[in-house]
C-alpha positions, 0 to 999 in steps of 0.5 A: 661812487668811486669816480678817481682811483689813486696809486702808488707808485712802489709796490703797487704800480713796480714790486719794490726791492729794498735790499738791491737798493740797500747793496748800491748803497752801501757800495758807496760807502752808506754803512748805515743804510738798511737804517737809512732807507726805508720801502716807505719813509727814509730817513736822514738826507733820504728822506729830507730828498723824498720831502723836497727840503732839499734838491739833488745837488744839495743832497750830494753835496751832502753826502759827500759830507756824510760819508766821505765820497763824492758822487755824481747824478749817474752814481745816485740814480744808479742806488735809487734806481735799485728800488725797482725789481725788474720790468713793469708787470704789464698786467698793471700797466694795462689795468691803469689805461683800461680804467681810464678808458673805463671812465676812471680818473687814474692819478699817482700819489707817490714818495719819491724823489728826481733820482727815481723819476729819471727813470720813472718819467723817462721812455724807458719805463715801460720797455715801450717808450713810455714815461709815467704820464703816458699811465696816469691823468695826474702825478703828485710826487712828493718832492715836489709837493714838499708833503710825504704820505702819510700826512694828512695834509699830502692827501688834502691838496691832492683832494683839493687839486682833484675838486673830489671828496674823499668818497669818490676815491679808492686808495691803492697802497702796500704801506698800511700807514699809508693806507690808515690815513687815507682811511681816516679821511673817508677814502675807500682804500686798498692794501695789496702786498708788496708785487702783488696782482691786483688787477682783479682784485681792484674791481670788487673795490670798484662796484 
């Protein structure tokens, strides 16, 4: 019986767009960024970020010595921040508090990194004044675990901190490999398209 629903974040709970992300990269000075960022696992420094070897000061000292220009916090969320296609559909947000209400468990699994979440917690999320959290029951964000989807292990402490076995949770993810994994471990699971609707569909995977 599923009793915890467990999200990500991009692609699932906002529509992803990597090539706005890719431009604002390249406008400062990332030529190899199309091979350096990725909808699901990044690369180089990127992904070093996402993982939480390193933090953002030592990721822009970093880039300073990759590519030859210094950039400020602002300039980093601003690249970051392009991943994200437009408003929050509202549909979601609304199918995330209405499944709480309905007994859920509603937490966030999700590879990202502090330039992102300066948005993503921030009241400006929503349009409403509402950060993530206000969604949410639990957020396990990558960067802080120092674990990336689709390890095993990322989906072992969350199981873990949850006091749940991976048969009374449902996986929602755009990221097949992401999605294999949480299989392999016994969870039911999810895959919707990259912007999807899957606020119906969610509910056949629910009974």
């Amino acid at each position: 019986m599923i009793k915890t629903v467990i999200f990500d974040l991009g692609g699932v709970v906002l529509p992803l767009n990597p090539q706005q992300a890719i431009q604002r990269f390249e406008q400062l000075g990332v030529k190899d960024a199309a091979t350096q960022l990725d909808s699901y696992t990044q690369q180089g420094i990127f992904g070093q970020l996402e993982g939480g070897l390193i933090d953002e000061e030592t990721f822009r000292k970093e880039f300073q010595k990759l590519y030859g220009r210094a950039v400020s916090f602002e300039e980093c969320c601003y690249a970051w921040q392009g991943y994200a296609r437009g408003d929050v559909p509202q549909r979601n947000l609304d199918t995330l508090l209405q499944l709480r209400q309905q007994g859920y468990r509603v937490i966030l699994l999700s590879n990202t990194n502090p330039f992102m979440m300066e948005w993503v917690a921030s009241n400006r999320f929503d349009g409403q004044g509402h950060g993530i959290a206000h969604y949410f029951d639990a957020l396990y964000l990558s960067y802080q675990m120092k674990l990336m989807k689709p390890s095993e292990e990322i989906f072992m402490r969350v199981l873990m901190a949850e006091q749940t076995s991976p048969s009374n949770c449902l996986f929602i993810d755009d990221g097949i490999r992401n999605v294999a994994a949480a299989s392999q471990i016994g969870m039911k699971t999810m895959c919707p398209e990259n912007g999807a609707d899957w606020t119906k569909e969610i509910y056949q995977h629910l009974k």
